[in-house]
C-alpha positions in Angstrom: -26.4 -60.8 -13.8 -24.3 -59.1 -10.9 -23.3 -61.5 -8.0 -24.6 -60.3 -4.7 -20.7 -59.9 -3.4 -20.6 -57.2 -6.5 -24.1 -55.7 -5.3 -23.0 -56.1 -1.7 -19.4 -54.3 -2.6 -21.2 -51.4 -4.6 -23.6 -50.9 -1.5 -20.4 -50.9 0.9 -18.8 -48.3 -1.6 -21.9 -46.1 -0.8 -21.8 -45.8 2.6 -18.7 -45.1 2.9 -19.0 -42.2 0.9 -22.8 -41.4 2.2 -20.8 -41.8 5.5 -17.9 -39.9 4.4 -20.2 -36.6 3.5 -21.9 -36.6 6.5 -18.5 -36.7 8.4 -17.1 -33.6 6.4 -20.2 -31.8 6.8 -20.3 -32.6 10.4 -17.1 -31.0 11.0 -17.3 -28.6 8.4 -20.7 -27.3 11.1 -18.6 -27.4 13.8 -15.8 -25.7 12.4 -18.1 -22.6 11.5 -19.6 -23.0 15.2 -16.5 -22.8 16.6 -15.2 -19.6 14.4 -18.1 -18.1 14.9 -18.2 -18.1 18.9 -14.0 -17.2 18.5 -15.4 -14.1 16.5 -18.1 -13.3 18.7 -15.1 -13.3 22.2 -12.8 -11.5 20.0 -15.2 -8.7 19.0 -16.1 -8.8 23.1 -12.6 -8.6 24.0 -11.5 -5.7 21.9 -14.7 -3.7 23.0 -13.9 -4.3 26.2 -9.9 -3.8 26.3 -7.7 -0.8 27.4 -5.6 1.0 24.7 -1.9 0.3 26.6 1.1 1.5 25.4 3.7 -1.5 24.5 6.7 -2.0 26.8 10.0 -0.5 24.4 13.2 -2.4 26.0 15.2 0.3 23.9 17.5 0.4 21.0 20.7 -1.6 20.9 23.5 -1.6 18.5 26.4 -3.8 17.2 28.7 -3.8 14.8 29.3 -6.7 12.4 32.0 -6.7 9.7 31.8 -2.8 8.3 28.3 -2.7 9.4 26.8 -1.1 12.6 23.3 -2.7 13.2 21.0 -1.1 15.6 17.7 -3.4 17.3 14.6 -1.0 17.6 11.9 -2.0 19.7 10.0 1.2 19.5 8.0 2.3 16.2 8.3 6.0 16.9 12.0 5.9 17.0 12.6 3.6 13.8 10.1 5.7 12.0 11.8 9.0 12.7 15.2 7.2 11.6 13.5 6.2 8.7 12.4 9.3 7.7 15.5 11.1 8.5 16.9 8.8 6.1 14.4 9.6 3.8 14.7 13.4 4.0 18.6 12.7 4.0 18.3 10.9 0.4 20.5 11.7 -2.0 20.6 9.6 -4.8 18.0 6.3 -4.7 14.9 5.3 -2.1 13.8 1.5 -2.6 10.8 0.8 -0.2 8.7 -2.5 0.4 5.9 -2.5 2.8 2.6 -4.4 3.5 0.1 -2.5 6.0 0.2 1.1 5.1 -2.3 3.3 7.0 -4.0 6.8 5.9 -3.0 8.2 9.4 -0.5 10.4 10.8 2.4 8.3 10.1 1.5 7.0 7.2 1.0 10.5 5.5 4.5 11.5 7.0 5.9 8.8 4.8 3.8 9.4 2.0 5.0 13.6 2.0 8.5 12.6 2.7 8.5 9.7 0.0 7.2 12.6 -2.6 9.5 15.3 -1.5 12.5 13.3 -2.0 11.1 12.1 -5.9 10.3 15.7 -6.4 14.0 17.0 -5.5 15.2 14.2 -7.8 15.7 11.2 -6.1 15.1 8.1 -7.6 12.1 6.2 -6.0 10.6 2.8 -6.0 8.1 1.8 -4.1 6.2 -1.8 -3.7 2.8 -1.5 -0.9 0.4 -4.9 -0.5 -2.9 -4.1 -2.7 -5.2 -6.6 -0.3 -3.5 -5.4 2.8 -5.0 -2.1 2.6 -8.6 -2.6 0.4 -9.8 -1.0 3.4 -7.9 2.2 2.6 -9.3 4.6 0.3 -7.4 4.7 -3.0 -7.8 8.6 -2.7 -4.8 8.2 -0.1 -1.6 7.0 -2.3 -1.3 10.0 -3.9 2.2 9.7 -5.5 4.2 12.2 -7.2 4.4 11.1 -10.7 8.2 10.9 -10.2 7.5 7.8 -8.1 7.9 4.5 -9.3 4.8 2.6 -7.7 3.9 -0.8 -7.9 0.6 -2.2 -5.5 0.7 -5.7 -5.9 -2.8 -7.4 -5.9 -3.2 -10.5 -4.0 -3.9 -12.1 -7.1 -2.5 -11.7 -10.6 -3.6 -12.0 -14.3 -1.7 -14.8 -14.9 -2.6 -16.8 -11.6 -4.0 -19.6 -14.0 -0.2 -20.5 -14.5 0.3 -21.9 -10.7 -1.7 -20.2 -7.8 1.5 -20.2 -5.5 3.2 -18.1 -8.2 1.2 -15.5 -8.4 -0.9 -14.7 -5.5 1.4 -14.3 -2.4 0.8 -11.8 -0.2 3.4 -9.2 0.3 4.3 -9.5 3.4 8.0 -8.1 3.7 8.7 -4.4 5.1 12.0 -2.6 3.9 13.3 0.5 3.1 17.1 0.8 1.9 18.2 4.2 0.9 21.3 5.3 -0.9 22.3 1.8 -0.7 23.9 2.4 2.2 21.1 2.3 4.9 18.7 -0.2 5.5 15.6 -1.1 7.2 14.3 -4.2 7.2 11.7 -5.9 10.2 8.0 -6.6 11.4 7.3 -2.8 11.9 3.8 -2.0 9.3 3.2 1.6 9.0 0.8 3.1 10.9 0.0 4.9 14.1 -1.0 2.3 16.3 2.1 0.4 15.3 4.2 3.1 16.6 3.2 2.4 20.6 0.1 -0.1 20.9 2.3 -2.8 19.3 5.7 -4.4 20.8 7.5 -4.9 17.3 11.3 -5.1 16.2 12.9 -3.7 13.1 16.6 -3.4 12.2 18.8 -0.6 10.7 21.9 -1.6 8.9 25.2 1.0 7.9 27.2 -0.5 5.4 27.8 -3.0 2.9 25.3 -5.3 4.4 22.5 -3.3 2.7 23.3 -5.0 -0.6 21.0 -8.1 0.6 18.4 -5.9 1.1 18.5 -3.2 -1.8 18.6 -7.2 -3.9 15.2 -8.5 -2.5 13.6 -5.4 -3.0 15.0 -5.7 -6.6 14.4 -8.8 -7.6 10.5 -8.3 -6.9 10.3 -5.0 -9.1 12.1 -6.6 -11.9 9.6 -9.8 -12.4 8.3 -9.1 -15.3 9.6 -6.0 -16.3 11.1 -4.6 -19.6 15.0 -4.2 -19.1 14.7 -0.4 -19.4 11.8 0.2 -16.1 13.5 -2.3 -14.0 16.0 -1.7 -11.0 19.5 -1.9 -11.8 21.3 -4.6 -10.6 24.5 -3.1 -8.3 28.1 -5.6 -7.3 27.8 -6.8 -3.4 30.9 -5.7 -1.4 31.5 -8.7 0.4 31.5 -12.4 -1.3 30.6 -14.4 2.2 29.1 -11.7 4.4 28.2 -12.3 8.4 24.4 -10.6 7.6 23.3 -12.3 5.0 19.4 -12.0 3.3 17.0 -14.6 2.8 13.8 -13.6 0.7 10.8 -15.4 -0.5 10.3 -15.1 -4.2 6.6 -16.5 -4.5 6.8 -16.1 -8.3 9.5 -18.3 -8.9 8.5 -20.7 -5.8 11.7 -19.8 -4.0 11.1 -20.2 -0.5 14.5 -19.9 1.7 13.6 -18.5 5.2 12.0 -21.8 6.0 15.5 -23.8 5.3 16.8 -20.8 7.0 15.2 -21.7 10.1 15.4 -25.6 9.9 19.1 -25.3 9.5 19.8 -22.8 12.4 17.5 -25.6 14.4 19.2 -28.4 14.0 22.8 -26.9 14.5 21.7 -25.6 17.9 23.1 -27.2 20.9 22.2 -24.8 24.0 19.6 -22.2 23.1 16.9 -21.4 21.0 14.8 -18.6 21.1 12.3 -17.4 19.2 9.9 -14.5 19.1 6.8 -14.9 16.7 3.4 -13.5 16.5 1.5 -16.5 14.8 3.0 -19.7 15.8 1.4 -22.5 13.3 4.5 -24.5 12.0 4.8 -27.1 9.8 5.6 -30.8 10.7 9.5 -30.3 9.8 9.7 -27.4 12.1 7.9 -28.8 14.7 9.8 -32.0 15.0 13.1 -29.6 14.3 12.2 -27.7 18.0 11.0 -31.1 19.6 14.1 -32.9 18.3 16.6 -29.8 19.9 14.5 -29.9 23.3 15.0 -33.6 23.5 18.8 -33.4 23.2 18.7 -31.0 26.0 18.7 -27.6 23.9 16.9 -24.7 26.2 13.6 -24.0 23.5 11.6 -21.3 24.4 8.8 -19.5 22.1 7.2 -16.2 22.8 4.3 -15.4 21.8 1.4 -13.5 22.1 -1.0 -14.1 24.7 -3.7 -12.7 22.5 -2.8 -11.8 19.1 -4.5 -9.3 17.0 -5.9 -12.3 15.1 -8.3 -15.2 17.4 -8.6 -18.3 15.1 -4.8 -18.5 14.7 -3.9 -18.0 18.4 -6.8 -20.9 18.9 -5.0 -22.9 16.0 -1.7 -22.1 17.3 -2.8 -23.4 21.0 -3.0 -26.9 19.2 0.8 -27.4 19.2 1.4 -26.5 22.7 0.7 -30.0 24.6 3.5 -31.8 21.7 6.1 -29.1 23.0 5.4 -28.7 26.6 5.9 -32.7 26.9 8.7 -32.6 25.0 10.5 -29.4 27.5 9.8 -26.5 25.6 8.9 -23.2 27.2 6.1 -21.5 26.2 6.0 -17.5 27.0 2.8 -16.0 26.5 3.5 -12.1 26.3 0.7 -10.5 28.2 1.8 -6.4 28.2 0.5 -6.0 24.9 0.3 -7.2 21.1 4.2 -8.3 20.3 4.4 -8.8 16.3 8.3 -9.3 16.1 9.3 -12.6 14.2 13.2 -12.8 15.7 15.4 -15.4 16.6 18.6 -16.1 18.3 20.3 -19.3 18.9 23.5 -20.4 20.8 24.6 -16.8 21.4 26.1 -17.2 17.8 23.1 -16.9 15.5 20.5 -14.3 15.0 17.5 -13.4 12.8 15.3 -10.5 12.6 12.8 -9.9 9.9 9.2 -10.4 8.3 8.4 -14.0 8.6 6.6 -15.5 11.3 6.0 -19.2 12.0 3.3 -20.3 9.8 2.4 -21.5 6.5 1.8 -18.7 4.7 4.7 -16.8 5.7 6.9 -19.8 5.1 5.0 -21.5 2.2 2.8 -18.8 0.3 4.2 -15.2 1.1 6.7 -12.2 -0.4 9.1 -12.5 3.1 12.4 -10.8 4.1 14.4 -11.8 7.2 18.3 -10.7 7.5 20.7 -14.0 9.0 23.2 -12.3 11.2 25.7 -15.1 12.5 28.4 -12.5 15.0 28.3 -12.8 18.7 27.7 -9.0 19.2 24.7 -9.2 17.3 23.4 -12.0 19.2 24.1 -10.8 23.0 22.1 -7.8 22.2 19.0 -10.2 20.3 19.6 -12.0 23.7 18.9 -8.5 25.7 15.8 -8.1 24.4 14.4 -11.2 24.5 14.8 -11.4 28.0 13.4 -7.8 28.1 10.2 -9.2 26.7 10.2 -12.1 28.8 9.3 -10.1 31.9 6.2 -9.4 30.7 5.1 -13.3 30.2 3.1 -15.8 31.2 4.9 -19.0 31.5 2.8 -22.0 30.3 3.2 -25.0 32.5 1.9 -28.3 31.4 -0.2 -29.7 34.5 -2.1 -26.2 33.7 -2.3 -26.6 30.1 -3.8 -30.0 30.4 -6.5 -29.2 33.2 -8.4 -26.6 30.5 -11.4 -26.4 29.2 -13.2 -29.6 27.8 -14.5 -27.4 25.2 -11.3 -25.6 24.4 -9.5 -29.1 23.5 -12.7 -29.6 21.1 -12.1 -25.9 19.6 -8.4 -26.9 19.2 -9.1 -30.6 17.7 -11.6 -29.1 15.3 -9.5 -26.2 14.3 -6.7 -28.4 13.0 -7.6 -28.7 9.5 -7.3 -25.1 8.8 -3.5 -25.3 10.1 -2.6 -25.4 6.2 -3.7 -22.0 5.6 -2.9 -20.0 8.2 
């Protein structure tokens, strides 16, 4: 016979998971309320917004050991440099890139890519299959000289570990002749070129190697000895631009400690430039922790981003970082999309990754580390180019909004993991 304490504790146990489901379908309603309505401004917004062109500070150069690095901040004067390059191509073309659109631009690439194959040069190229399922197939029409890899979003073996195999890929480089290289947040495409304020670097030299290794190591995964790409002998043992690239498949994920570690050395400035701004506990408390000890922190970001639920999501973290003295910039002149930083007037980085999960956590990434002075006084240039078309975020304003957007952003927080 059961006691009435074991009939009273099975009842209990019921509830709370009666309970329990009704919570998570409660919030699990009002999450999809929530998105839904974000959806519904967005859609308003864009039908409603001027095409502007995006502010271009210029393009800046510096040299660093035996390299000369040039900052673009214009998309029609890194893709013309890139495609000279191209059409320059002697010997090998190694390009990565994620968004590649059927338009003007993306068909220059496309011819000049096929030219250079067809005059013999050795090319490999890696584009993101789910990033462009909304362009026809009929487009990437390679020579069959060209070594082409589209990586789906998810792979036959995903069964072996989801984060192995279905990372997104996310990073944008081009190294040709291994002896120039691109490497940035600049997608190909028309609107890119001067709807978008974006930044991409170019590197001369030896530095290359990092790059020409990334692109490498993701093309040889899984490859017979014979198709892959071969490995070539760095210049420079301890280089002042160094690379740090996500390798999904074999869960290496350095750009994060990248970051962390540039954080926590900092002991005047930090500041960073990033599209999606959704980090992850350590970072946060990292930025916190270096405003605290009197570090200037400021982030950029976009005012509104080219993607709603994670500016809403983003918009969470902002009351944790205003308390604690950082500076919020909310770029207002047009989409920016360049994931830099530069700290202490010593330390730079410019590359693919922004601040969020899945670019720190999940995705194929490629940011360069540049630690050189130079480097950093011109990084410094254009951030405070950028910063003249902001918004600065003040906390007695933040914290007199909306009732309802502090319910959007408290209900949001859940999806923070996967965005």
């Amino acid at each position: 016979m059961k006691t009435r304490a074991a009939v009273a504790h099975r009842k209990g146990r019921s509830l709370l998971f009666k309970t329990g489901v009704v919570a998570a379908g409660s919030l699990a309603a009002a999450q999809a309320t929530v998105i839904a309505s974000l959806a519904g401004l967005d859609w308003w917004k864009h039908r409603n917004r001027k095409v502007r062109e995006a502010p271009r500070p210029g393009t800046f150069t510096a040299q660093v050991e035996d390299s000369e690095l040039n900052i673009y901040t214009s998309g029609d004067s890194v893709y013309d440099d890139m495609l000279e390059s191209i059409n320059g191509a002697q010997e090998s073309i190694h390009m990565e890139t994620f968004i590649w659109k059927n338009d003007e631009v993306g068909q220059r690439f496309l011819d000049a890519l096929n030219a250079a194959a067809d005059r013999g040069v050795e090319v490999f190229v890696i584009y993101d299959g789910f990033a462009n399922l909304v362009i026809p197939n009929s487009f990437y029409t390679f020579s069959d000289k060209v070594h082409v890899f589209r990586m789906p979003a998810v792979r036959r073996k995903w069964w072996r570990g989801l984060l192995r195999y279905s990372g997104f890929n996310h990073s944008k480089i081009l190294v040709v002749d291994d002896n120039i290289g691109f490497v940035g947040g600049y997608n190909i495409g028309s609107m890119y070129a001067n709807q978008w304020r974006d930044t991409h670097v170019r590197e001369v030299g030896p530095a290359v190697w990092g790059l020409r290794n990334s692109i490498a190591r993701v093309w040889n995964e899984g490859r017979h000895p014979e198709d892959q790409i071969e490995w070539v002998p760095p210049q420079n043992w301890d280089p002042e631009v160094r690379v740090a690239a996500n390798l999904p498949v074999q869960l290496v994920y350095p750009i994060r400690h990248l970051y962390l570690s540039a954080i926590e050395r900092a002991n005047d400035h930090i500041w960073i430039t990033t599209p999606y701004f959704i980090p992850d506990q350590q970072i946060l408390e990292a930025l916190i922790g270096a405003s605290k000890r009197g570090v200037d922190v400021r982030v950029m970001v976009p005012k509104d981003s080219n993607h709603i639920l994670a500016d809403w999501v983003s918009r969470g973290f902002y009351g944790q970082l205003l308390d604690a003295g950082v500076t919020i910039l909310l770029y207002a002149a047009s989409m920016i999309h360049a994931k830099t930083a530069t700290i202490d007037g010593e330390w730079s980085t410019v590359g693919t990754a922004n601040i969020d999960r899945l670019s720190l956590s999940f995705n194929y990434e490629t940011n360069v580390e540049i630690v050189d002075p130079d480097f950093a006084a011109e990084m410094e240039k254009v951030f405070k180019a950028d910063s003249e078309h902001c918004e600065i975020l003040s906390s007695p304003r933040w914290r007199d909004r909306h009732p309802m957007a502090r319910f959007a952003e408290t209900v949001l927080i859940p999806l923070r993991p996967i965005l």
